[in-house]
N, C-alpha and C positions, 0 to 999 in steps of 0.2 A: 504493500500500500504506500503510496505516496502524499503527496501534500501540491495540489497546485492552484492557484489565483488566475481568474479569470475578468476581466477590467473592460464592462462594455458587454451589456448582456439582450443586446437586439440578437437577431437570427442568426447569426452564425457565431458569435461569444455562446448564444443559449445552448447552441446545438453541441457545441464543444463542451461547457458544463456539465450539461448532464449526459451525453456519453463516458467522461470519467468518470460522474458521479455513477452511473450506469455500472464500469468498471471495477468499483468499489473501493475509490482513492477520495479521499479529504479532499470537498473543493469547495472554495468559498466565492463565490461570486459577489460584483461590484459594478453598480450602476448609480447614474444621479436620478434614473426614473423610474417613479416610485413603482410604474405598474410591470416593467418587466422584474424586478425584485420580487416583488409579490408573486409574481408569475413562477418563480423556483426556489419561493422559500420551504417548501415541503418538500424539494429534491434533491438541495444541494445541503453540503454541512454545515454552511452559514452564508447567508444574503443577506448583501448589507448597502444599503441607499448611505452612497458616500462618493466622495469628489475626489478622483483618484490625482488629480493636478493639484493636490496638498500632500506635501511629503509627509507632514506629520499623520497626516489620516491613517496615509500606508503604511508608516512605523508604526501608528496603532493597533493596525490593522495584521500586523506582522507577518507581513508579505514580506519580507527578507531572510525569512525560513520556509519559504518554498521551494519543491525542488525546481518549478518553472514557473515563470508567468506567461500567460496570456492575454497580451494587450488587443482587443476584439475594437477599439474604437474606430470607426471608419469615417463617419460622416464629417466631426471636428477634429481637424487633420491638426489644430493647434493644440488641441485638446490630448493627441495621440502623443505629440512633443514630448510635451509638458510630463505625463506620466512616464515615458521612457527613462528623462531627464531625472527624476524622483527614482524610478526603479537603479539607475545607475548611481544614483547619488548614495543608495541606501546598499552597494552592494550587489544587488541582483545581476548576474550573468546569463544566466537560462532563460531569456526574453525572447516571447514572439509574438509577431505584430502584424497583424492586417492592415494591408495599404489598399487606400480606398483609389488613388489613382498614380498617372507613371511620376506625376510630382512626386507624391507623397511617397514611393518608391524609392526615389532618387535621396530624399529629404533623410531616410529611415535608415537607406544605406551607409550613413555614415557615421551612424552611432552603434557599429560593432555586436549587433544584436543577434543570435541565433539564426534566426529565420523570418524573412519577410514573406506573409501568406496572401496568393490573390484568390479569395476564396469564391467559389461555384456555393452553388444552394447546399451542396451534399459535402463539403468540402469541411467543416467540424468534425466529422465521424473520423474524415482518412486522418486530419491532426491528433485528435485524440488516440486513436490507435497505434498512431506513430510512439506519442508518448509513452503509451503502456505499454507497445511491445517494443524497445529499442531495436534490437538484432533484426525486426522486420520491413523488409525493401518495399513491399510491394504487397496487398491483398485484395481479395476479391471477396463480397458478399455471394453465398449461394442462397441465402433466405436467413430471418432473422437469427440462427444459431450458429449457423456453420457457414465455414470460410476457407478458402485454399489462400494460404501465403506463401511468399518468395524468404529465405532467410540465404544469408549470406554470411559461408563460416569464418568464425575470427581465426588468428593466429593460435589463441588458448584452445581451442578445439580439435587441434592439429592429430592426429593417429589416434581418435577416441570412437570407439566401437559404434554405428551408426544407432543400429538396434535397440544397443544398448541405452545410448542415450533419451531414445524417445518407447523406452519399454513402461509399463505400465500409465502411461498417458490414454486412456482408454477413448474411443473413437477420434485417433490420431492415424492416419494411413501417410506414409510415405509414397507420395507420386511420381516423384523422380529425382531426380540428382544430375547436375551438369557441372562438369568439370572441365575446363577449359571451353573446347569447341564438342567433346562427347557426353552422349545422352544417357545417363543410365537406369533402365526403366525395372530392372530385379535385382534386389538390395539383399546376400547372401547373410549367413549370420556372422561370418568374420569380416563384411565390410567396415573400413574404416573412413575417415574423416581426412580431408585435406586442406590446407588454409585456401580461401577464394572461391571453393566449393560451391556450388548454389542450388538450397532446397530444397522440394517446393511438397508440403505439407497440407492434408485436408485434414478438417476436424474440428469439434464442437469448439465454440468461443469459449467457455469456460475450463476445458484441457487444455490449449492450446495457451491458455493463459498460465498455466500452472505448468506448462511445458516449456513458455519464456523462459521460467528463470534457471531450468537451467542450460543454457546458453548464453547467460551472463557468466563473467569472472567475478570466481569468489572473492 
């Protein structure tokens, strides 16, 4: 479980919310309007009608122990500044920010932030999922539960039994595997793992979640 702040809760800050909140990670969202607050004070782990372009707010707020932020502000693009400005001032590294146009793009790019997002209507879900699952490049919904992802193996994974690693993840099927330019579609029981490997995994969203970690380094 993690911790993340979301700043800016019209339709795509909302939709990123409560997909994490969905996920099962501590999220507090932050807006100055009253009625998208209200709109996810019963989904998220705290919403809070506040003016994210007052650093002290945010220190109260303690959004400097999150593990990211989400600046969702689009519309006041002086607005999205300003809170940046504060997220940097207080610390925050892990910043990411929707730019509402190629100004505001250009404007964003220079203050060293994570990821500048140009977000589609559906485009909260692919962010959030980014966040929860790190190791994953690339996924596909096949209906609300289950999903085929792309993972891409690190160096720490390097000669570790494939099997093995994804053994009792229960409706987790291994699809295939590409290793450089070849395809490998039958994964024997002494296959191993190589670094740059890629892939590619179907399986319920809530194994596949519990199957992240480990493919993180301890």
């Amino acid at each position: 479980m993690a911790f993340f702040a979301v700043i800016g809760l019209g339709s795509f800050g909302a939709t990123v919310a409560q997909e994490l909140s969905h996920l099962k990670h501590d999220v507090i969202g932050i807006d100055l309007v009253k009625k998208n607050v209200e709109n996810l004070a019963n989904v998220l782990t705290h919403a809070v009608i506040a003016d994210a372009t007052d650093e002290r707010v945010l220190l109260e707020l303690n959004v400097q122990e999150c593990d990211a932020v989400i600046v969702a502000i689009g519309e006041d693009i002086e607005a999205s500044i300003l809170c940046i400005l504060n997220l940097k001032n207080l610390g925050v590294n892990n910043i990411l920010a929707k730019a509402k146009t190629k100004a505001h793009h250009n404007i964003l790019s220079h203050f060293n932030i994570k990821k500048i997002i140009h977000p589609e209507e559906d485009m909260g879900v692919r962010i959030a999922q980014a966040l929860n699952y790190p190791m994953i490049r690339r996924y596909m919904s096949l209906d609300d539960d289950y999903y085929i992802v792309q993972v891409r193996i690190p160096d720490y994974l390097q000669d570790i039994n494939l099997l093995g690693l994804v053994r009792n993840a229960n409706n987790v099927k291994v699809v295939l595997l590409k290793r450089g330019q070849q395809i490998i579609d039958h994964i024997d029981e002494d296959f191993t793992l190589n670094q740059n490997d890629t892939l590619i995994l179907e399986g319920h969203v809530s194994e596949l979640q519990k199957l992240a970690h480990r493919f993180l380094k301890n």
